[in-house]
C-alpha positions, 0 to 999 in steps of 0.5 A: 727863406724857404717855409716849413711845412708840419703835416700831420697825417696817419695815411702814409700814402696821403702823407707821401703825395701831399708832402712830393706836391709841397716839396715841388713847391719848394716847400721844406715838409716835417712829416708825423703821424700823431698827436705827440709827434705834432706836440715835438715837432712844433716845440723843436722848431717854427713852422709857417703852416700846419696841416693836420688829420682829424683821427690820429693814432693817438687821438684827435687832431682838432681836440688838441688844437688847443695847446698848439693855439696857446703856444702859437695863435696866429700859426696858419691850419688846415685840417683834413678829415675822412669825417666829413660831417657837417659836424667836423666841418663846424669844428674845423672852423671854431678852431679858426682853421684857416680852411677845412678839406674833406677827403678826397680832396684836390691836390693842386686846390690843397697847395694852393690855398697852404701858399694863400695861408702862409701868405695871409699877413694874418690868421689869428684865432676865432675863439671856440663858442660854448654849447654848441648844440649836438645831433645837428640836423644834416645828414650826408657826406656826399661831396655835394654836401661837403661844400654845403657844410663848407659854405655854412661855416663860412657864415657863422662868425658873420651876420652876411644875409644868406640865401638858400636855394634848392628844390622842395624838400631839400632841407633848406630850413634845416640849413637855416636852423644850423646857421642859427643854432651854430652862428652868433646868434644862437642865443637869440630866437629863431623865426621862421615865416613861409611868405608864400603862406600869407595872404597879400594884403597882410605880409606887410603886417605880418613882418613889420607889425602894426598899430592899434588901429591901423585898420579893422580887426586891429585891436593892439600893438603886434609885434611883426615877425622883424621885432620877434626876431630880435637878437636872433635869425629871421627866416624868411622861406620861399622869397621868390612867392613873396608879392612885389609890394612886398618885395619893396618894402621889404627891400627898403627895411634891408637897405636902411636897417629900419621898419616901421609898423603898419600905422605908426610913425616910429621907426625900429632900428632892426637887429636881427640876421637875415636867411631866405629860401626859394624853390624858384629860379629867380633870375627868370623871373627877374627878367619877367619883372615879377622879382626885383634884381635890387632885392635879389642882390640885396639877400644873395650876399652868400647864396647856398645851393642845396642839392637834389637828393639824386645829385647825392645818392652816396647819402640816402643810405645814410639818410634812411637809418637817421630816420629809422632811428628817429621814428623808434623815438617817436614810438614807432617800431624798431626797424633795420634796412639789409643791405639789399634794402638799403642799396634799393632805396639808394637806386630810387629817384625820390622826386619829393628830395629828403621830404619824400625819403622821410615820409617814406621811411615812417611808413615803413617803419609802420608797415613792415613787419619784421623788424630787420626790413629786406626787399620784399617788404620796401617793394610794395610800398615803392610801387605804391609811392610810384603809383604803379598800382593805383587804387581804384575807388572799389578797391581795397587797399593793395596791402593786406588789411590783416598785415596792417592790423598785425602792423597796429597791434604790434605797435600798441604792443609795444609802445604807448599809445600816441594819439593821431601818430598810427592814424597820420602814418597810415593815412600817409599811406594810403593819400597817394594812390588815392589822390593819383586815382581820383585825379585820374578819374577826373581828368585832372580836375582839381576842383572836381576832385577835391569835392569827390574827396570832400575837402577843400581845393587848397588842402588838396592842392597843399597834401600834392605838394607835399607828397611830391604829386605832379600833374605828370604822375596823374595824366595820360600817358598813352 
């Protein structure tokens, strides 16, 4: 029997191709271009898929679903969508659509998963979660992010341990968050633990708890950060520093489902959804054997690859006025990039990933002065980033310190003081060129410089990473 095929689609030139590639399938296709014109179709007839736009002529293809799941629940439907947020991604999939396709898309991929649907023996409905939580935090519709979000909306409905992978500042905590606040989960807490922040003889109390007593300075119970997240998400960032005792009983507690508290005999059955995250590549060091293959299996069920920003340049315009909108709501002035701006901070590296981008937008916003921000005023503080004009330590700073007065005054002008908000933006600033010179001046001697600056080696070590300083940006080149 031949399948029939109802594509809803408002391209006429999309509609055309998708419903020649289906007919040489041998496909039987009905084609509209509306909401209403689906509703008759599918009261006129029974189809074996359905294919649907999102923006309609007459309203939203993924809104109305609805009536088309009453009358027919267990109809197969993939969705199509020039909105390729991660937003439409998770509203495809609450639908129990069988998959979501941004556009542009691939064809012959499109054809083959409408023959996989209609041979599924079943594509039954995942009912639509309640409150979902709006202004998601991932900015980007870049291909790249597209099969970010896609792979997201595959976890949702599943507790399937995840594993984030991607450089520093790439936002894989922000990943975390999305498959927490939209997955199962929600209602529960959400932990997040930097295991490369813990010192190594207290990981072990710090995620499984301990007993009163259990060694000095434990004066009651502690809930580890396993119990904490009871019912919710435990995240688990930078897996890959996490010490290899650790890694063992870690691995332990996942394959058996269970902890024990450092010091007690009880044993806590867990209930919580596992996410970790690296920065590293942990196959190398699986070989080096200073990470287990065992436990590297055991949390990339699902691995999730963020991309570097330069890999999704198409986003940074994008990214830059999400940040610009939400510095006004940390009291900061209004600003708006022109074109010219914009298409400036696209071309850039942003070696520090979104991190970079943000930190860089903020001290923009602080620092410029009129509020719609052209070239001449992102220049300067790129080269400054870049290091292309490096502080010497009898040097004022390369930006006028009338201009940043004028900058201060505005701000105070016009919004509430915030305390510490003018001191961190303008010291942000000014770190860079003034880390890269001292480090410069010693050579690259980390100790030696922390103590020039009068602070302690770790906190130097911690503001370079964070802004994205290598020892490449402050050694020779000659």
């Amino acid at each position: 029997m031949t399948k029939r095929v109802l594509l809803v689609e408002d391209d006429s030139s999309i509609a055309i191709v998708i419903t020649a590639a289906l007919e040489a399938e041998g496909y039987d296709v009905d084609r509209c271009d509306s909401v209403a014109g689906r509703d008759r179709f599918l009261s006129r007839a029974d189809y074996h898929i359905l294919l649907t736009d999102v923006m309609l002529t007459d309203g939203d293809g993924i809104e109305t679903l609805n009536r088309v799941r009453e009358a027919q629940p267990h109809l197969p439907i993939i969705i199509l969508s020039a909105q390729n947020t991660l937003d439409t991604a998770v509203r495809a999939s609450d639908t129990g659509a069988f998959e979501y396709f941004p556009k542009p898309f691939d064809l012959e991929e499109l054809v083959r998963t409408v023959t996989q649907a209609i041979g599924s023996a079943e594509a039954a409905s995942i009912d639509a979660p309640q409150d979902v939580p709006q202004g998601l935090p991932l900015v980007g519709r870049s291909a790249a992010m597209q099969a970010v979000y896609r792979m997201i909306t595959r976890v949702l409905r599943n507790d399937l341990t995840v594993l984030i992978l991607g450089e520093s500042g790439t936002g894989k905590e922000l990943v975390a968050e999305a498959i927490h606040q939209l997955g199962n989960r929600r209602a529960g807490p959400f932990i997040a633990v930097n295991t490369a922040a813990i010192p190594a003889e207290l990981i072990e109390s710090e995620l499984f708890g301990h007993e009163k007593g259990a060694f000095t300075g434990a004066v009651a119970r502690t809930m580890g950060k396993f119990e904490q997240a009871s019912g919710g998400t435990l995240f688990l960032d930078e897996i890959g520093d996490m010490p290899m005792q650790a890694q063992t009983r870690l691995l332990r507690a996942l394959q058996s489902g269970r902890i024990r508290r450092v010091g007690g005999r009880e044993e806590i059955t867990l209930d919580c959804r596992i996410v970790a995250a690296t920065n590293r590549d942990l196959l190398p060091m699986i070989a080096a054997g200073t990470f287990r293959e065992d436990l590297y299996y055991r949390l990339a069920v699902v691995p999730i690859e963020l991309p570097p920003l330069r890999e999704r340049a198409d986003d940074i315009e994008a990214l830059s006025r999400h940040f610009l909108a939400n510095a006004v709501s940390e009291g900061l002035p209004r600003r708006q990039l022109t074109p010219a701006a914009a298409s400036l901070l696209s071309r850039q590296p942003w070696r520090g990933n979104v991190r970079e981008l943000r930190n860089f937008i903020y001290r923009l916003a602080l620092l410029a002065r009129d509020e719609m921000v052209d070239v001449a005023a992102v220049e300067p503080l790129l080269a400054q980033a870049d290091g292309a004009q490096p502080m010497r330590m009898d040097d004022t700073p390369s930006r006028n310190p009338a201009d940043l007065s004028d900058a201060v005054e505005h701000w105070l002008a016009v919004h509430e003081p915030m305390q510490g908000q003018v001191y961190d933006m303008a010291l942000a600033a000014f770190e860079r060129p003034l880390f890269l010179n001292v480090l410069g001046q010693t050579s690259g001697n980390q100790l030696r410089a922390a103590q020039i600056l009068g602070i302690n080696r770790n906190t130097l070590r911690k503001r370079l990473s964070d802004l994205g300083i290598s020892a490449e940006d402050y050694t020779s080149k000659d």
